[in-house]
N, C-alpha and C positions, 0 to 999 in steps of 0.2 A: 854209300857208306861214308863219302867225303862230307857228303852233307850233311849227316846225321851228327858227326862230328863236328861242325863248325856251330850247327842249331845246338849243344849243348855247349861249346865253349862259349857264345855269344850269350846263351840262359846264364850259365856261370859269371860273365863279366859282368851282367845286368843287376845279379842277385846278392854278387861283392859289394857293387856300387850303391845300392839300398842300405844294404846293413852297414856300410861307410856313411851315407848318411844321417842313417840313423844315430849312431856311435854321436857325430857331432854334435848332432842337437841333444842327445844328454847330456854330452858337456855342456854347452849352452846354457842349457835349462840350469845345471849344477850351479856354473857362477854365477847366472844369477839370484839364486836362492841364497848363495853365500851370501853375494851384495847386500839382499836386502838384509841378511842378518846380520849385517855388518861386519865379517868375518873377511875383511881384504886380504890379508894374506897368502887365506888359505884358496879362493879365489883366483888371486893374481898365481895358482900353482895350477889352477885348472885352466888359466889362461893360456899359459905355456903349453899346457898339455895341447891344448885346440891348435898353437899354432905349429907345432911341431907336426901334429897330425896332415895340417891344412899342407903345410910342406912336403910332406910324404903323399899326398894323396895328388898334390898339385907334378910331384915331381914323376910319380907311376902318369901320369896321362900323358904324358912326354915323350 
């Protein structure tokens, strides 16, 4: 039973960490569509958003 519960918490952290990836890279993708459409400001707001995120996600593996 021990086991059966740690093989889904471990599915669980594995399936977090995807869609945390994933999340990033549509930010990513986001600023830089801004950039090329020249739109920095709104941009440099999705840049904070990445790094804020990158904090929180750097700061849970700790």
């Amino acid at each position: 039973m021990e086991d059966k519960l740690n093989e889904v918490k471990e599915y669980t952290l594995r399936v977090s960490r995807r869609e945390d990836l994933v999340y990033m890279n549509q930010l990513q993708w986001l600023k830089s569509k801004l950039i090329e459409e020249e739109r920095y400001e709104e941009a440099d707001e999705i840049n904070k958003c990445i790094e804020n995120e990158f904090n929180r996600f750097k700061n849970r593996e700790l």
